[in-house]
C-alpha positions, 0 to 999 in steps of 0.5 A: 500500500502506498503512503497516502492510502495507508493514511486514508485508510487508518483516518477512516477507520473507527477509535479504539483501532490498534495498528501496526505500520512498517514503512520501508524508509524514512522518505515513505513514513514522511509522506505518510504522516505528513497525509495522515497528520494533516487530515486528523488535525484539519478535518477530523478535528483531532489532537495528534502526538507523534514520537519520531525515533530516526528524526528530531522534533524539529526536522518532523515539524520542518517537514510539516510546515513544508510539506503542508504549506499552502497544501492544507492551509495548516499552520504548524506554529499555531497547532503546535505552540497555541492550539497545542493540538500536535504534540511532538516528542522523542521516541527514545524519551516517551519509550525510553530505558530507565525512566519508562515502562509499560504502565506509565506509558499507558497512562500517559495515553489515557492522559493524553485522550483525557487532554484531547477531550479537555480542548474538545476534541473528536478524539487523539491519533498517537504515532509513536515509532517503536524504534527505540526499543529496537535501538536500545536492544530492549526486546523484551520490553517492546513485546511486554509493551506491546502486549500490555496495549489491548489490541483496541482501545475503549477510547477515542484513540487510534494508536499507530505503532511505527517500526521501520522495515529493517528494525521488524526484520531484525526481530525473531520470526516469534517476535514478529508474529506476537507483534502482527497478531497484537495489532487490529490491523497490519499496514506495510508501506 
């Protein structure tokens, strides 16, 4: 599937969806996001949290105020700094070592459905890129994190999991599959 239908197919797709999406390069998850991002925001009236691991948080909202100028007629400095409804963090802060585990991260996604309906809002998107894990050689803790997530949620929430192609591929086979059976739905783009 290519990045934009991925998009389209995830933004029409009811809460409470679980999704996997493994994008085969940095260029296709941009196109993706960028898609993806801006129909939630402007026309889904929604919160959106991303947690890039192989980009900064400047170079994903670079990439936003780019590839959306005079797109979409969003305005990046305005959904991110006033309206605060595109939350921008690190992958390897919200998902890393020490200072997080499955249970906190949980709460903090419930929190963040809770902010999104405090601003009135239909609901959250939270793209979080699982690389960090990957990254950090914590296995173990990405399959326990995974599969404390229920496999849809009972809020208005779509959780989108990111890996990168190379980052599934270098899981075990059994690991893979724990991942994809764990997920309402499985894209690769």
């Amino acid at each position: 599937m290519d990045a934009e239908d991925a998009a389209k197919t995830i933004s029409e797709s009811n809460y409470g969806i679980h999704c996997l999406l493994i994008y085969s390069d940095l260029t296709t998850l941009r196109k993706f996001y960028s898609s993806y991002i801006s129909t939630q925001i402007l026309d889904k009236e929604e919160v959106v949290q991303i947690m890039p691991a192989y980009e900064t948080e400047n170079s994903v909202s670079h990439v936003l105020s780019k590839r959306n100028k005079g797109f979409n007629d969003i305005d990046i400095d305005k959904v991110e700094h006033e309206e605060k409804t595109l939350l921008i963090a690190d992958s390897l802060k919200k998902y890393g070592g020490q200072t997080s585990n499955k249970e906190s991260t949980w709460k903090a996604n419930q929190e963040m459905a809770k902010y999104s309906n405090d601003l009135g809002k239909k609901g959250i998107s939270i793209l979080g890129d699982m690389g960090s894990f990957i990254f950090e050689n914590r296995i173990q803790d990405l399959i326990d994190y995974e599969l404390y997530l229920p496999g849809c949620f009972d809020m208005n929430l779509k959780g989108i999991c990111l890996y990168h192609q190379k980052d599934f591929d270098r899981l075990h086979e059994d690991k893979r599959q724990i991942i994809i059976d764990h997920h309402e739905t499985a894209i690769r783009i």
